[in-house]
C-alpha positions as CSV (number, residue, x, y, z in Angstrom):
1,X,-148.6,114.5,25.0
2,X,-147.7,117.1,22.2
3,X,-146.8,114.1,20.2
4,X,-150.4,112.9,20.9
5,X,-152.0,115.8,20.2
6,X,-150.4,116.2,16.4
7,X,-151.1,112.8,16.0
8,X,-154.4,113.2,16.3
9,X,-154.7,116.4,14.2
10,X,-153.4,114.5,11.4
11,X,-156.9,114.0,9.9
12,X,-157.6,117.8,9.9
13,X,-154.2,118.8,7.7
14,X,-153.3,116.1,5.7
15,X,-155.5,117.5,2.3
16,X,-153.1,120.7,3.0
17,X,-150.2,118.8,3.0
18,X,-150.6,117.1,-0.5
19,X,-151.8,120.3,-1.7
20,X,-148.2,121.9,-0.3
21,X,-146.3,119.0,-1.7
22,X,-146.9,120.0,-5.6
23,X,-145.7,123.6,-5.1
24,X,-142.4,124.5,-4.6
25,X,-142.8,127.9,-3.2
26,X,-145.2,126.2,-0.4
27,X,-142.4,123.9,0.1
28,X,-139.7,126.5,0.5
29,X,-141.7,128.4,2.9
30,X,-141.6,125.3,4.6
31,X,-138.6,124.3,4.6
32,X,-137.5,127.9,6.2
33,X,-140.3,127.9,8.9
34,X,-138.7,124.4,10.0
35,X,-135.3,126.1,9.9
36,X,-136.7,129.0,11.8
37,X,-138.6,127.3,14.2
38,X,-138.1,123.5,14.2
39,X,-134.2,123.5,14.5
40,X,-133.1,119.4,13.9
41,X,-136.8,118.1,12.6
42,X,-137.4,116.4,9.2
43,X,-140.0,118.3,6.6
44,X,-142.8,115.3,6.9
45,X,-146.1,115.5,7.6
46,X,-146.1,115.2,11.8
47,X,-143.5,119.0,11.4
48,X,-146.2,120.2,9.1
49,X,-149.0,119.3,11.1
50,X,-147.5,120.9,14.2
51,X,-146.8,124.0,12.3
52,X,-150.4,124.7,11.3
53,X,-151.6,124.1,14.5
54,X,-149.5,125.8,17.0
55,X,-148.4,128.8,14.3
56,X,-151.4,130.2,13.0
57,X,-149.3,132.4,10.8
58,X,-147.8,129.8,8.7
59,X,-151.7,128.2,8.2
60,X,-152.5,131.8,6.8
61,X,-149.7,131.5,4.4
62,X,-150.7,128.0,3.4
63,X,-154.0,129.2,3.2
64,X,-152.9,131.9,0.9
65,X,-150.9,129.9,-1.2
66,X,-153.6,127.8,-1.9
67,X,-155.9,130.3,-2.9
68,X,-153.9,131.2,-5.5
69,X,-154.5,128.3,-7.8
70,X,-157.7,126.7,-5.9
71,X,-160.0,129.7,-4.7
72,X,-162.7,127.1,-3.8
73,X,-160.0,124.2,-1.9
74,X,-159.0,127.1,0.2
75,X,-162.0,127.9,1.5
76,X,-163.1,124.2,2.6
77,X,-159.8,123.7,3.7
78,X,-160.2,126.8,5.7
79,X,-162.5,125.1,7.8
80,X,-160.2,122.6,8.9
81,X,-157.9,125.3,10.0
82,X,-159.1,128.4,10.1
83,X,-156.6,131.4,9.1
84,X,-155.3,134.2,11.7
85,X,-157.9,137.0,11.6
86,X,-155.5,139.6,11.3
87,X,-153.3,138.4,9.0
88,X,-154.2,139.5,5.6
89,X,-152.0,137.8,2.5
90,X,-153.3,139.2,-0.3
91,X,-150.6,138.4,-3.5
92,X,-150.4,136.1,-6.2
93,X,-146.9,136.4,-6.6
94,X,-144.5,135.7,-3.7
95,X,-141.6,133.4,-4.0
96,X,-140.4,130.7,-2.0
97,X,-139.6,131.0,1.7
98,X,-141.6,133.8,3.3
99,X,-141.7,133.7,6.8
100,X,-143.8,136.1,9.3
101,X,-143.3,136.4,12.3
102,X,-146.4,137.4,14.7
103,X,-148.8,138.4,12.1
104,X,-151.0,140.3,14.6
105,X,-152.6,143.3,12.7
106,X,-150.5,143.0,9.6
107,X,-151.4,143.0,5.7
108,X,-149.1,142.0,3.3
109,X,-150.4,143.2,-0.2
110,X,-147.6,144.3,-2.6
111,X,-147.2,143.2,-6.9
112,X,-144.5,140.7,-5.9
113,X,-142.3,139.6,-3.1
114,X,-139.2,137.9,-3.5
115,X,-137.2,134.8,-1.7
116,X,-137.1,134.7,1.9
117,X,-138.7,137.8,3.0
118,X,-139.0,138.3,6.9
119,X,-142.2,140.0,7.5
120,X,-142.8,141.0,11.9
121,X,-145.8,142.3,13.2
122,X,-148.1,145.4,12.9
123,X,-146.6,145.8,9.3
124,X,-148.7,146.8,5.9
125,X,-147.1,146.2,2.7
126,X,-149.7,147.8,0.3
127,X,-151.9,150.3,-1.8
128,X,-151.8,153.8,-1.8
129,X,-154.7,153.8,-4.5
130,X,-156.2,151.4,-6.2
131,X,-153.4,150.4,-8.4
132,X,-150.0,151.3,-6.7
133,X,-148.5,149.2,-4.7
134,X,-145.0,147.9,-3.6
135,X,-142.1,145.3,-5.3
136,X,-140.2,143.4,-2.9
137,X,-136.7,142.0,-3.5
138,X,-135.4,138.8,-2.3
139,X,-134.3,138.9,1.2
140,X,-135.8,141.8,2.8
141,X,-136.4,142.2,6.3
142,X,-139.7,144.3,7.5
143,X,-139.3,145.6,11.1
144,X,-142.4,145.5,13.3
145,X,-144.9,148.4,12.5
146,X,-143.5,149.4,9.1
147,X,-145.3,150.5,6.4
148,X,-144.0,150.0,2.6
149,X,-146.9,151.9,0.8
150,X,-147.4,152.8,-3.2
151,X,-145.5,152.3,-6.6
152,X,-142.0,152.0,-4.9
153,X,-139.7,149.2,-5.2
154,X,-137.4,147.7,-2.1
155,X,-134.3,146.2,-4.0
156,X,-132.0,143.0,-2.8
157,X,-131.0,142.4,0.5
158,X,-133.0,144.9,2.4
159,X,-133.6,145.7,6.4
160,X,-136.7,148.2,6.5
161,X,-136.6,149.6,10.5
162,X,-139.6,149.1,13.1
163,X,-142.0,152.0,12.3
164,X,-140.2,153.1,9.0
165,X,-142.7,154.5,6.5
166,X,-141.5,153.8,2.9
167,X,-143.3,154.9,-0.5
168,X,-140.0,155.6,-2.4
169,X,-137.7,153.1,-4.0
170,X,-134.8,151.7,-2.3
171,X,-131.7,150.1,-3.5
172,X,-130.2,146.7,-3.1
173,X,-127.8,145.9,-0.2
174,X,-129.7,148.9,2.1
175,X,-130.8,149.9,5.5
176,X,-133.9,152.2,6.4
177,X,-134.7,153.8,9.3
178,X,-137.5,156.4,10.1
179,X,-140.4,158.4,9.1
180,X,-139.8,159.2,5.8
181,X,-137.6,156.4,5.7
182,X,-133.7,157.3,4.7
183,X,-131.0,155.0,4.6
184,X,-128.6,155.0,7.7
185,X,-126.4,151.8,6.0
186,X,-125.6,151.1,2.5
187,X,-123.4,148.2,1.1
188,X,-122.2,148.0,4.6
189,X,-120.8,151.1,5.0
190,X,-122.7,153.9,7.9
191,X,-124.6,156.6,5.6
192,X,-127.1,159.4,5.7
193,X,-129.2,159.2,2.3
194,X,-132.3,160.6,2.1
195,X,-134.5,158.7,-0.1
């Protein structure tokens, strides 16, 4: 019946899915929301179909993505698949392989964001005025409810803690905790660093 079901969706996505297939960022973040959440299925169109209809995170991202380079597309596409309304994806420059996870109540808003960043609920990555806002490194983990605010910049391999509160910089290879954040692990060794 599921089967069915994308089957018959086809009609709705498959604009999005050409679009996808010239972007390798769009394809990245594919590929990892299939490794995520589609263990064993091919990257073709039926796996994308079913992800923008039964995740309507990843169809935000998509969405997002698309408005980058086609403000317009993304808004008629929009219609075939509208975008979660409390999801907000608001940066031009995010690399490949993004994935968030229950996007309920969450804006994501920083300069840049690099490879395979894990993004959970409730979380705001943004401004603290009208021009300050965060860098994210490749691999970083946000914890549910987190908030990485101002001209601060999260380095490599990061883990930022449910409810941590960061605005200052922290290194590569690091793990936050609290409000104000400090860093209770660092290059796999147990710390207490104040940031």
């Amino acid at each position: 019946m599921k089967k069915i079901f994308i089957l018959l969706n086809i009609p709705r996505f498959i604009i999005h899915y050409f679009v996808i297939r010239h972007d390798i960022f769009c394809q990245e973040d594919f590929y990892r929301w299939i490794t995520i959440l589609r263990k064993g299925q091919k990257a073709c169109l039926m796996t994308f179909v079913d992800l923008m209809i039964f995740f309507p995170e990843f169809r935000s991202l998509i969405l997002a993505r698309i408005r980058v380079h086609h403000r317009y597309l993304s808004h008629i596409l929009a219609f075939f698949g509208k975008p979660m309304p409390l999801l907000k994806i608001d940066c031009k420059n995010i690399k490949g392989g993004i994935y968030v996870q229950h996007g309920f109540a969450t804006i994501i808003a920083p300069k840049s964001i690099g490879k395979n960043c894990w993004v959970n609920q409730n979380v705001t990555v943004g401004y603290t005025n009208e021009t300050d806002c965060p860098i994210i490194g490749d691999n970083v983990s946000i914890g549910a409810g987190a908030k990485v605010l101002g001209n601060c910049t999260i380095g490599d391999n990061v883990k930022i803690g449910a409810n941590c509160v960061v605005v200052k910089n922290v290194p590569n290879n690091a793990t936050v905790v609290g409000n104000p954040a400090f860093i209770v692990r660092l290059n796999g060794e147990r710390v207490s660093i104040k940031l």
